[in-house]
mmCIF file as gemmi writes it, N, C-alpha and C atoms, coordinates in Angstrom:
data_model
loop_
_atom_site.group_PDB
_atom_site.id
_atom_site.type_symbol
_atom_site.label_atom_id
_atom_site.label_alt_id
_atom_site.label_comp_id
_atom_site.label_asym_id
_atom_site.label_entity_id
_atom_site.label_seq_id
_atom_site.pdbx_PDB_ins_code
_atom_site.Cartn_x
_atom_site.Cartn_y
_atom_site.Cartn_z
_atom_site.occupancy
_atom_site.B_iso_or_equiv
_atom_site.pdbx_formal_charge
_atom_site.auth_seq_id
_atom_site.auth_asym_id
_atom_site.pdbx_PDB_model_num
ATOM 1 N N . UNK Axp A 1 ? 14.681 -9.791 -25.38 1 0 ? 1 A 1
ATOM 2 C CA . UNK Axp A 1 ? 14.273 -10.219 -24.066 1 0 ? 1 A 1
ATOM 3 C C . UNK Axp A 1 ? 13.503 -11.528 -24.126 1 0 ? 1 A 1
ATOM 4 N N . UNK Axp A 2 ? 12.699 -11.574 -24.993 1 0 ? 2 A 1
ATOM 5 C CA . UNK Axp A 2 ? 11.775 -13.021 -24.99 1 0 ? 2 A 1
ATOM 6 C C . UNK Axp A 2 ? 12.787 -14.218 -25.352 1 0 ? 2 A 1
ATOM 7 N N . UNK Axp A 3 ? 14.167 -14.064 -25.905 1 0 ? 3 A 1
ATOM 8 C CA . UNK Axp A 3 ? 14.921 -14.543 -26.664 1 0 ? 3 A 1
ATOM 9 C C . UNK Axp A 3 ? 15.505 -15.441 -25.03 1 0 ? 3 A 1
ATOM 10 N N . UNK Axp A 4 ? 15.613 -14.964 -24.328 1 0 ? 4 A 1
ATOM 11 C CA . UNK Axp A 4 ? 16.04 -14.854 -22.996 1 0 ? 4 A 1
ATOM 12 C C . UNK Axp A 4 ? 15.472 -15.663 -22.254 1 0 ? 4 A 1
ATOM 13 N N . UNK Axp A 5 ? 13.77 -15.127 -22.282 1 0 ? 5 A 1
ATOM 14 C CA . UNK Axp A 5 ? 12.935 -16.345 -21.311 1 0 ? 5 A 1
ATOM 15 C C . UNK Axp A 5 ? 12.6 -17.13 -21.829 1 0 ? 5 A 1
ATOM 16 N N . UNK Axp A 6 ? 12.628 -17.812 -23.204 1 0 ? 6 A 1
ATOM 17 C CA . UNK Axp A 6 ? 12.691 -18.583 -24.101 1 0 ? 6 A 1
ATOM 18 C C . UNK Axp A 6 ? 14.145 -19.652 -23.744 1 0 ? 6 A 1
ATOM 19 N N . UNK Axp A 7 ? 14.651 -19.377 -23.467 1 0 ? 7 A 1
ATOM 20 C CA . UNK Axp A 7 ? 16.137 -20.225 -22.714 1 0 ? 7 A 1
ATOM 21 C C . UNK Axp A 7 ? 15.674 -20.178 -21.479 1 0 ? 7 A 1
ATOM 22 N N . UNK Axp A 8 ? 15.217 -19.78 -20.862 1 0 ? 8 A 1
ATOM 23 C CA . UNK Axp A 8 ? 15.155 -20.196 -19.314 1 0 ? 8 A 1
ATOM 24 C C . UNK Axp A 8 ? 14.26 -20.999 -19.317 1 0 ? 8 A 1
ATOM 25 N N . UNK Axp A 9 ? 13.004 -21.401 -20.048 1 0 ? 9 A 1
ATOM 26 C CA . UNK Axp A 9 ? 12.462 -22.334 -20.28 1 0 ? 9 A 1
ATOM 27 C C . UNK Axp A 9 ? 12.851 -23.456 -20.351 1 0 ? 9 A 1
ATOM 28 N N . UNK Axp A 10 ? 14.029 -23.83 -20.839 1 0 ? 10 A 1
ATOM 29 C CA . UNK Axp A 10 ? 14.692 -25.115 -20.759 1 0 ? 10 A 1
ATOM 30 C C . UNK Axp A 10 ? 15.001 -25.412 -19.624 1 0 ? 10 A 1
ATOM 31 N N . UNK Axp A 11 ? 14.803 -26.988 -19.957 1 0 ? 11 A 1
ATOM 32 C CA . UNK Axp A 11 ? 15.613 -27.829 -18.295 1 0 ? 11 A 1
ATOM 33 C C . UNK Axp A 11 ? 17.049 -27.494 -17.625 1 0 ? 11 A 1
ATOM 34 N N . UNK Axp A 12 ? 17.428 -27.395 -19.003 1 0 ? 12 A 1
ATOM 35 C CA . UNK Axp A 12 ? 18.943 -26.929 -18.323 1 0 ? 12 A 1
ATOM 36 C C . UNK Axp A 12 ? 19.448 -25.711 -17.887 1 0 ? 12 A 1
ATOM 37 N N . UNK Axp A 13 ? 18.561 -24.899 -17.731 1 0 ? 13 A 1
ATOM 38 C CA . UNK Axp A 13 ? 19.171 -23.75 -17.804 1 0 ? 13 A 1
ATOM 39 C C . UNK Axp A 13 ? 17.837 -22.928 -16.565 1 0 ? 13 A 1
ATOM 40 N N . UNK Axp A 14 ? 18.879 -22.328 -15.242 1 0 ? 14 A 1
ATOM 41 C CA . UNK Axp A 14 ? 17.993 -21.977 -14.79 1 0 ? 14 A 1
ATOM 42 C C . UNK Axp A 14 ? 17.7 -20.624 -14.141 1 0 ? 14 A 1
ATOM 43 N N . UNK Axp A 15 ? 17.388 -19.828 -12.701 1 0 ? 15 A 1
ATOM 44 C CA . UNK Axp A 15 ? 18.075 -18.926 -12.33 1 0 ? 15 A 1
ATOM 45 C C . UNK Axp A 15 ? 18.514 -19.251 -11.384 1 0 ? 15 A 1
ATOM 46 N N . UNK Axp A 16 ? 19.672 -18.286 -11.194 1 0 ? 16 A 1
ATOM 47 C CA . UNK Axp A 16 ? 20.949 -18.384 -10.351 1 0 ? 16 A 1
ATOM 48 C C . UNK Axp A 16 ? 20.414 -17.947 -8.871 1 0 ? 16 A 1
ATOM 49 N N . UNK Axp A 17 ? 20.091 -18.476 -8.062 1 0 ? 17 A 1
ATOM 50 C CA . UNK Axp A 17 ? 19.654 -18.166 -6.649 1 0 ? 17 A 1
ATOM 51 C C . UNK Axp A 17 ? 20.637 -17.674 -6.261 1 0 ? 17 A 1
ATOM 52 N N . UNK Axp A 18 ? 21.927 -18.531 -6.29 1 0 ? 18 A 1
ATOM 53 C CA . UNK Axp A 18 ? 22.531 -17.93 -5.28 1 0 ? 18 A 1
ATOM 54 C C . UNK Axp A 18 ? 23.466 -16.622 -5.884 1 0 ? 18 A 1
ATOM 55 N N . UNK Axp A 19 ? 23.445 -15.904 -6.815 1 0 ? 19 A 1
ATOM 56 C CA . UNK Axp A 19 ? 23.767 -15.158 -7.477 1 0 ? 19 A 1
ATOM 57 C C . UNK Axp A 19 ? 22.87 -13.994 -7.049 1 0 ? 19 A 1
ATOM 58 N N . UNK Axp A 20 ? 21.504 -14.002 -6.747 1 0 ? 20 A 1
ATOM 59 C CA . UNK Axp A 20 ? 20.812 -13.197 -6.976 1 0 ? 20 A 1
ATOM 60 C C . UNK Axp A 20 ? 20.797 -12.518 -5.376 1 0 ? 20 A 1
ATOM 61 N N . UNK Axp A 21 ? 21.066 -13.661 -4.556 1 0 ? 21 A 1
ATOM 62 C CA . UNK Axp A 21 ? 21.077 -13.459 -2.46 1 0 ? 21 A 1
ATOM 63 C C . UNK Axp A 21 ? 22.996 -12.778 -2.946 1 0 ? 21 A 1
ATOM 64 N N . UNK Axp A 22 ? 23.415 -12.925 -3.688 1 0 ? 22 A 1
ATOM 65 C CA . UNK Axp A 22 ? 24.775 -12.262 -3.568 1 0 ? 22 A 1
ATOM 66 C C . UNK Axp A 22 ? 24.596 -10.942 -3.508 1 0 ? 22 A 1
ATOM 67 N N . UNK Axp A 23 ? 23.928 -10.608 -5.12 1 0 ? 23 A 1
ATOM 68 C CA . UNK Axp A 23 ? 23.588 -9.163 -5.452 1 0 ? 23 A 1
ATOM 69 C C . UNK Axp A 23 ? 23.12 -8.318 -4.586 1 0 ? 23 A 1
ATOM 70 N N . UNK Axp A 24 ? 22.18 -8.721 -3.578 1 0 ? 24 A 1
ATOM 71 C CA . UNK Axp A 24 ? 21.011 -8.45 -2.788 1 0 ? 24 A 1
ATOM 72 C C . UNK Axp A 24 ? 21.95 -8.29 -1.228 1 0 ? 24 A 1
ATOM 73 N N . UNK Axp A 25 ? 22.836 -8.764 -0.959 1 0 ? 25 A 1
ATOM 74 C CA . UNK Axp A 25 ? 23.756 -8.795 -0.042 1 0 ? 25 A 1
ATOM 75 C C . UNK Axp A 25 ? 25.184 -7.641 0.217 1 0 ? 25 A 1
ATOM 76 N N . UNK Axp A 26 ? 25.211 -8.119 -1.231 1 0 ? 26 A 1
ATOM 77 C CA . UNK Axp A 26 ? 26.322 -6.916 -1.78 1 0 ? 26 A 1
ATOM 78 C C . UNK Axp A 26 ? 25.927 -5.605 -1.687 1 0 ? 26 A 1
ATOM 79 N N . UNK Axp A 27 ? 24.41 -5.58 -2.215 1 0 ? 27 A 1
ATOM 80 C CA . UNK Axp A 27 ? 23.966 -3.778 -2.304 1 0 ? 27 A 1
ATOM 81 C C . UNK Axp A 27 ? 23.399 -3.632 -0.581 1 0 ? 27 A 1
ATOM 82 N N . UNK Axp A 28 ? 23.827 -4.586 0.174 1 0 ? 28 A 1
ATOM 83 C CA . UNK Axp A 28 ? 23.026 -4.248 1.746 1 0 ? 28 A 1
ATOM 84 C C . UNK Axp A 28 ? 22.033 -4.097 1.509 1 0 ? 28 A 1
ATOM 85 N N . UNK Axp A 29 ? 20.843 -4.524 0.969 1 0 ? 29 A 1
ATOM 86 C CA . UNK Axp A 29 ? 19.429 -4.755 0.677 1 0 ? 29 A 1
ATOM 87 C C . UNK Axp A 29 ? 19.152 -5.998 1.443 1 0 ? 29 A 1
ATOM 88 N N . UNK Axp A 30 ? 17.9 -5.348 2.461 1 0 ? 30 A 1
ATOM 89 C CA . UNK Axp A 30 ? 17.346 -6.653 2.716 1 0 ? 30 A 1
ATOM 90 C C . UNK Axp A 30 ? 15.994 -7.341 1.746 1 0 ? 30 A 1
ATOM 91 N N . UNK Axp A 31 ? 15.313 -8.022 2.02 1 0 ? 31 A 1
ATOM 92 C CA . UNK Axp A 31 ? 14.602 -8.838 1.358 1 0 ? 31 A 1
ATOM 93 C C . UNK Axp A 31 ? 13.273 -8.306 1.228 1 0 ? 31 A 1
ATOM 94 N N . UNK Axp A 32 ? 12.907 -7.625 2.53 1 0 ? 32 A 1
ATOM 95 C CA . UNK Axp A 32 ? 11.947 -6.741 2.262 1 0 ? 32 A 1
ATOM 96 C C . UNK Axp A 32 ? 12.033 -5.533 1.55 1 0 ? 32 A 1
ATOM 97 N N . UNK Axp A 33 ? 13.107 -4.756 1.61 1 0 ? 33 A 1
ATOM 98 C CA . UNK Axp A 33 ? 13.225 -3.578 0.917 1 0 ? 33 A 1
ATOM 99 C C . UNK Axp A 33 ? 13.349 -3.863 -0.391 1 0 ? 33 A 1
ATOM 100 N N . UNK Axp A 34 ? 14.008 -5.003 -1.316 1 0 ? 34 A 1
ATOM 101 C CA . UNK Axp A 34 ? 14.182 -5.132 -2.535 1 0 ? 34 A 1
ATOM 102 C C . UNK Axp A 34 ? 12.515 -5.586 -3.285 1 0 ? 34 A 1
ATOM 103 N N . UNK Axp A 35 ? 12.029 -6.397 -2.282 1 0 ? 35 A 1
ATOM 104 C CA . UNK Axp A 35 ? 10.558 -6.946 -2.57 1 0 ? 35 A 1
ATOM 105 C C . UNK Axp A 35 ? 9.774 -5.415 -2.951 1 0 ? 35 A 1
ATOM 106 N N . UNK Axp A 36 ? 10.047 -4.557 -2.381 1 0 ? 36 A 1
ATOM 107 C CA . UNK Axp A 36 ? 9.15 -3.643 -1.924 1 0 ? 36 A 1
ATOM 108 C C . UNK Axp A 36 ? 9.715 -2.283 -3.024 1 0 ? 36 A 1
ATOM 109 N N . UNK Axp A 37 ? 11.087 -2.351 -3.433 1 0 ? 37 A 1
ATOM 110 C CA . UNK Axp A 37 ? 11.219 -1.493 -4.761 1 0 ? 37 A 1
ATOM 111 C C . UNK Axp A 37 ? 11.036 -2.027 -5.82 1 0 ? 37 A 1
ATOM 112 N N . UNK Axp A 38 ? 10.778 -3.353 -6.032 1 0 ? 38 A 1
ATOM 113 C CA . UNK Axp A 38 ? 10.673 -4.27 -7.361 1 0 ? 38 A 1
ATOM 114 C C . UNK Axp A 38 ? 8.776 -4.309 -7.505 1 0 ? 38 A 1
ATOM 115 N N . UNK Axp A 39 ? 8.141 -4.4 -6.364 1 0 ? 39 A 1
ATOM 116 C CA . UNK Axp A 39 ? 6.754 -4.099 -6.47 1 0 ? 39 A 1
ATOM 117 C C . UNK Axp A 39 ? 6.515 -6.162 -5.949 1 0 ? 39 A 1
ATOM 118 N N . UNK Axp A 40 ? 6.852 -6.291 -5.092 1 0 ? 40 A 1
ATOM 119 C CA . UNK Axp A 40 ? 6.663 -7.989 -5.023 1 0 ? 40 A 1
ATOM 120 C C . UNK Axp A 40 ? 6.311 -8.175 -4.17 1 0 ? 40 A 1
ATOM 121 N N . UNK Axp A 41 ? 5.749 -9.229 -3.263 1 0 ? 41 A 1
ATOM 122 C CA . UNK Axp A 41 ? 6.338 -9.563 -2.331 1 0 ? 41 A 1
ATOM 123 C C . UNK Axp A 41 ? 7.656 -10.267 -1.638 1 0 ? 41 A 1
ATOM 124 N N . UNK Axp A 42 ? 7.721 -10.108 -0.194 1 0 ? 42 A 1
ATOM 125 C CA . UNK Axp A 42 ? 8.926 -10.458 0.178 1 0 ? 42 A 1
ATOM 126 C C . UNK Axp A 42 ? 8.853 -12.403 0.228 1 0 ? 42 A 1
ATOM 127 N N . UNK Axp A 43 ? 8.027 -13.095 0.09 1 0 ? 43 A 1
ATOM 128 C CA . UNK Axp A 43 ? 7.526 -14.216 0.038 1 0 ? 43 A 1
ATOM 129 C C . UNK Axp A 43 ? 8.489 -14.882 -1.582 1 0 ? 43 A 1
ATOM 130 N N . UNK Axp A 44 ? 8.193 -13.886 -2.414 1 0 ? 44 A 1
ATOM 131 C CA . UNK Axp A 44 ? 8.925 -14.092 -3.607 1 0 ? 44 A 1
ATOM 132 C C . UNK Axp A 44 ? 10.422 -13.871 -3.811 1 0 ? 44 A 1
ATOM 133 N N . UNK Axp A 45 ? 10.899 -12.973 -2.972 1 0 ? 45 A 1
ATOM 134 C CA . UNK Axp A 45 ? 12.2 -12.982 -3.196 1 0 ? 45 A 1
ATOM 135 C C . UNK Axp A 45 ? 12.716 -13.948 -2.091 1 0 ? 45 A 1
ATOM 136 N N . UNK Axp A 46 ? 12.146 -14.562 -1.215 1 0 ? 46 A 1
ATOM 137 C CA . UNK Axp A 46 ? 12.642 -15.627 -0.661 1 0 ? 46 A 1
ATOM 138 C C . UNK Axp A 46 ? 12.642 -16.858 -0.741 1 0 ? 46 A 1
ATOM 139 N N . UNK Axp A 47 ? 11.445 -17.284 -2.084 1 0 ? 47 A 1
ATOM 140 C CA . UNK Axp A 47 ? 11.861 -18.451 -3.071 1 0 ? 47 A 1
ATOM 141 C C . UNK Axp A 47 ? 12.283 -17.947 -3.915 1 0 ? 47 A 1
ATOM 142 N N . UNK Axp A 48 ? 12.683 -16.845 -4.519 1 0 ? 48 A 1
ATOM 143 C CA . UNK Axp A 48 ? 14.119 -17.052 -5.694 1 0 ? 48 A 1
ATOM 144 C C . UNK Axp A 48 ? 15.34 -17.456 -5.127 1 0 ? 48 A 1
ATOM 145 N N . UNK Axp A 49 ? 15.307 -17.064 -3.73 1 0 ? 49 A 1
ATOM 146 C CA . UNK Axp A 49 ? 16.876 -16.961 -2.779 1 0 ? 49 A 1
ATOM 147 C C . UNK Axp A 49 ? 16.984 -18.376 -2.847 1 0 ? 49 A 1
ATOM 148 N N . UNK Axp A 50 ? 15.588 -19.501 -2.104 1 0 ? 50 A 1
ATOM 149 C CA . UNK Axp A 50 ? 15.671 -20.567 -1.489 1 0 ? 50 A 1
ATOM 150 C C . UNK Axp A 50 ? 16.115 -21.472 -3.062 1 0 ? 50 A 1
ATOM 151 N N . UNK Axp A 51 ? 15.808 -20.878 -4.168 1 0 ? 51 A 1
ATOM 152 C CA . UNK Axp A 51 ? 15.602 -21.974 -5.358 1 0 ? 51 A 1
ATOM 153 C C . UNK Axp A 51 ? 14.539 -22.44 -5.551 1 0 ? 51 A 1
ATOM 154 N N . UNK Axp A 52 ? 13.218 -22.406 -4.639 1 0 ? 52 A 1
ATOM 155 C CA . UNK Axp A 52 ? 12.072 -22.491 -5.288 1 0 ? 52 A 1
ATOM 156 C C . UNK Axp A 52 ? 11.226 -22.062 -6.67 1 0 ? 52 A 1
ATOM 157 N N . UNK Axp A 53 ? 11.644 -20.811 -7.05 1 0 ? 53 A 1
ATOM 158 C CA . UNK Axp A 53 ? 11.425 -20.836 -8.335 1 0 ? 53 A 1
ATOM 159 C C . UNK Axp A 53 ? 12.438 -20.424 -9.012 1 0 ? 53 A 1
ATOM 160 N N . UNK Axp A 54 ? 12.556 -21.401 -10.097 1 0 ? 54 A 1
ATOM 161 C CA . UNK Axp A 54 ? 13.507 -21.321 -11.291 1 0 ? 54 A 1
ATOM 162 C C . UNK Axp A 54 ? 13.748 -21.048 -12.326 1 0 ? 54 A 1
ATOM 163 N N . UNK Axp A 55 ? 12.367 -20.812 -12.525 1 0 ? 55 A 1
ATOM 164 C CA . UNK Axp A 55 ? 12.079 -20.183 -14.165 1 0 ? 55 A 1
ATOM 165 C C . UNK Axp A 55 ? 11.056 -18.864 -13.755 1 0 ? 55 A 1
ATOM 166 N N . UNK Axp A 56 ? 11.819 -17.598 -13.221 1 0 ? 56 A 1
ATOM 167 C CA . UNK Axp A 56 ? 10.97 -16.316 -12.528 1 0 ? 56 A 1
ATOM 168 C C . UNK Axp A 56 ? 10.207 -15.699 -14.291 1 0 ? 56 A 1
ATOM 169 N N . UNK Axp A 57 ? 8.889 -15.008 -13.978 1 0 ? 57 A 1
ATOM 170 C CA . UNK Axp A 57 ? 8.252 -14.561 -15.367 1 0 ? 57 A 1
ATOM 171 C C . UNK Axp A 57 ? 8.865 -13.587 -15.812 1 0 ? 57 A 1
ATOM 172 N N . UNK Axp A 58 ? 9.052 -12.8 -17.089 1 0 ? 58 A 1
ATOM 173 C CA . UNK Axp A 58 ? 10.204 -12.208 -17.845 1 0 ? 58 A 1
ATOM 174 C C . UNK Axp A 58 ? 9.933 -11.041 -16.915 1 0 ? 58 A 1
ATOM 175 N N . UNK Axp A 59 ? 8.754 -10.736 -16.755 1 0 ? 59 A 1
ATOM 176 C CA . UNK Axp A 59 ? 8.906 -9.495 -16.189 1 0 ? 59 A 1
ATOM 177 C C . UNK Axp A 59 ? 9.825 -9.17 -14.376 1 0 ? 59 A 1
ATOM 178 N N . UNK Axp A 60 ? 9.279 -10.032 -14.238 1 0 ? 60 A 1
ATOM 179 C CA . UNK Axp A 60 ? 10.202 -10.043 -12.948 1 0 ? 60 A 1
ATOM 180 C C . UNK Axp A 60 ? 11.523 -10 -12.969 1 0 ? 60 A 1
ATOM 181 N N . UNK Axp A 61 ? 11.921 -11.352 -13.833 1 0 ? 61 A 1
ATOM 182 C CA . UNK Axp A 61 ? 13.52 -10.839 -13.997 1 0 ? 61 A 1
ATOM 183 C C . UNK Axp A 61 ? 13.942 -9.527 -14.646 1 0 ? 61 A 1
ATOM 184 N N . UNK Axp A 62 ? 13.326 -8.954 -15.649 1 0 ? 62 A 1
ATOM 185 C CA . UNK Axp A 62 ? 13.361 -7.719 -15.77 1 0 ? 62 A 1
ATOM 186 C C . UNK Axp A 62 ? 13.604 -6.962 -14.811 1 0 ? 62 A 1
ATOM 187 N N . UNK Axp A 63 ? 12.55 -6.145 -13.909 1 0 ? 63 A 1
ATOM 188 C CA . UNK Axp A 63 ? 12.636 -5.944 -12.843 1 0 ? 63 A 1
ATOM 189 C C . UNK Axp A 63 ? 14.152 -6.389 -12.255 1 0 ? 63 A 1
ATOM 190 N N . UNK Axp A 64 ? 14.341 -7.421 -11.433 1 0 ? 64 A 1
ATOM 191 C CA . UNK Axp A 64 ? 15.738 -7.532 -10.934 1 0 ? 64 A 1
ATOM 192 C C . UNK Axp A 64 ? 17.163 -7.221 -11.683 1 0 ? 64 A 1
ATOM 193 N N . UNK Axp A 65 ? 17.101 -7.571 -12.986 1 0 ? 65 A 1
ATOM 194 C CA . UNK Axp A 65 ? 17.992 -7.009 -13.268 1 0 ? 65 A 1
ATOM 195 C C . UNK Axp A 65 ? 18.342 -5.545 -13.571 1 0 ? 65 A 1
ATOM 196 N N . UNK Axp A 66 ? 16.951 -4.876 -13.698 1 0 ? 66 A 1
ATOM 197 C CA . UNK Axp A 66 ? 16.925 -3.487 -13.754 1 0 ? 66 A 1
ATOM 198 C C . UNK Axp A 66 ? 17.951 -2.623 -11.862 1 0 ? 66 A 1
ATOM 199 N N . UNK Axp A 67 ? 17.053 -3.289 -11.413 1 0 ? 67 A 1
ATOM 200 C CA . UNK Axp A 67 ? 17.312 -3.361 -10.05 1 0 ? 67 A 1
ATOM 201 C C . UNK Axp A 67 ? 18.852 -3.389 -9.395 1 0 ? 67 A 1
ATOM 202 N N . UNK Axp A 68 ? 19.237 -4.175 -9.944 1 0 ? 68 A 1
ATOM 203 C CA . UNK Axp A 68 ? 21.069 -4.346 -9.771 1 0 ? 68 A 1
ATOM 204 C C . UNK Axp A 68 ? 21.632 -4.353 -10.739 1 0 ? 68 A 1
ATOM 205 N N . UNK Axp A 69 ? 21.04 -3.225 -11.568 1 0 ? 69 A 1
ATOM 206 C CA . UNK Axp A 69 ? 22.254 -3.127 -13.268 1 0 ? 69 A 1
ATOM 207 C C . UNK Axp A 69 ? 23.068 -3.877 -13.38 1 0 ? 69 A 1
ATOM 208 N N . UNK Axp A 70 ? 22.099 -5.344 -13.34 1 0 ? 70 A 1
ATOM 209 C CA . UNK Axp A 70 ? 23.277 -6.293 -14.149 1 0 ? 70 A 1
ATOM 210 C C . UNK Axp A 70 ? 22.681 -6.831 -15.23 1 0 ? 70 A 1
ATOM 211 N N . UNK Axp A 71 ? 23.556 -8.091 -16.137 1 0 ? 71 A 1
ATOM 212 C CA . UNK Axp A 71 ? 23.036 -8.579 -17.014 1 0 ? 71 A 1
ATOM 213 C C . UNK Axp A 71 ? 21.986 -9.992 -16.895 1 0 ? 71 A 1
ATOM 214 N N . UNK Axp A 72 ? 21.535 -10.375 -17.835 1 0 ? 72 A 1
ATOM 215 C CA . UNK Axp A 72 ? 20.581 -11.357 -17.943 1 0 ? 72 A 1
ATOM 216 C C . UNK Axp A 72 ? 21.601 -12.418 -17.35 1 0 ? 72 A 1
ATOM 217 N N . UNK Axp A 73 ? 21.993 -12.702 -18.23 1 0 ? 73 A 1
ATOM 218 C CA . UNK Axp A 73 ? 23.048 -13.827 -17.866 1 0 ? 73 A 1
ATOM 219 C C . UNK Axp A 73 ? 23.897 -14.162 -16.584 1 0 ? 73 A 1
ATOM 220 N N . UNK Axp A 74 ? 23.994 -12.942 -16.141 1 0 ? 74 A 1
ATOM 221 C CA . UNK Axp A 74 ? 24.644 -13.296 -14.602 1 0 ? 74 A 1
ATOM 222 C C . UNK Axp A 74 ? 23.603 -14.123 -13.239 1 0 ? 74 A 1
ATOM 223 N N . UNK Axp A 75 ? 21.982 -13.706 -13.646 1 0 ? 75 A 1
ATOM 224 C CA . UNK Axp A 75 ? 21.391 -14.756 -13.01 1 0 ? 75 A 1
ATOM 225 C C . UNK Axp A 75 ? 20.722 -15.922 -13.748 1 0 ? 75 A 1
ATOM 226 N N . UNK Axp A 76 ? 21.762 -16.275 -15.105 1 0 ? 76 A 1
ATOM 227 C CA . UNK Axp A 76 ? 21.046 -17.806 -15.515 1 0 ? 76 A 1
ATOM 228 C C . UNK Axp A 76 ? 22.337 -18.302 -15.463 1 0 ? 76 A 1
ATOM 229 N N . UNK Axp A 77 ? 22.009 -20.016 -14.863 1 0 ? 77 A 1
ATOM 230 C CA . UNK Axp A 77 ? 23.261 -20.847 -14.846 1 0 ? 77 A 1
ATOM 231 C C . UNK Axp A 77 ? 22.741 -22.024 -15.465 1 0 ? 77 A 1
ATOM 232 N N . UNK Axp A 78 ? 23.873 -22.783 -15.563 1 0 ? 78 A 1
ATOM 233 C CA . UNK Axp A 78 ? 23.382 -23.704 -16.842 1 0 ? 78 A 1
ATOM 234 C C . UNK Axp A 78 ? 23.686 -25.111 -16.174 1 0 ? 78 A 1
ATOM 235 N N . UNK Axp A 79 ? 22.526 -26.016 -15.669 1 0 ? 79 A 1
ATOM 236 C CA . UNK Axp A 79 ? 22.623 -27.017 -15.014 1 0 ? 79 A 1
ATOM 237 C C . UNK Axp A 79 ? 22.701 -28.129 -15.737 1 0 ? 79 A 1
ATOM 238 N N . UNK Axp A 80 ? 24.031 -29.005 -15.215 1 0 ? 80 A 1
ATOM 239 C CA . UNK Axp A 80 ? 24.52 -30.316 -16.129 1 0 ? 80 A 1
ATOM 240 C C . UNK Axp A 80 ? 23.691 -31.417 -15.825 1 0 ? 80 A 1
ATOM 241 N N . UNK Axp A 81 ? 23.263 -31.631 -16.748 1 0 ? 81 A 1
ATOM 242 C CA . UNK Axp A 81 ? 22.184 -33.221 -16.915 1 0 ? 81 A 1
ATOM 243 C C . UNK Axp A 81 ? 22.866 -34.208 -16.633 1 0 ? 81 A 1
């Protein structure tokens, strides 16, 4: 896992916003209810949505991906310099 946020640390590489408003769309979750099973606020899942934050702390992404049994990688994308 640290192996993980250790790459998202880089410039190039970031999280996938719009990947994550997919997931969150797909499971009919609104923004408050996902904020509110992940333990967050809804303030936060609406700058991951907007792209305001890009490098979320391990634990959080934890959390989300726990959240929509998916993988790490489906919310990091790899931005061309």
């Amino acid at each position: 896992m640290n192996y993980i946020y250790l790459e998202l640390m880089l410039q190039e590489k970031h999280f996938n916003h719009k990947k994550f408003r997919e997931l969150r769309l797909k499971n009919k979750k609104g923004q408050y209810q996902v904020a509110f099973d992940i333990g967050v606020e809804q303030s936060v899942i609406s700058r991951l949505e907007n792209g305001q934050i890009t490098h979320p702390r391990l634990d959080l992404l934890s959390k989300i991906v726990d959240y929509f049994n998916c993988q790490y990688e489906d919310l990091i994308i790899i931005i061309e310099l």
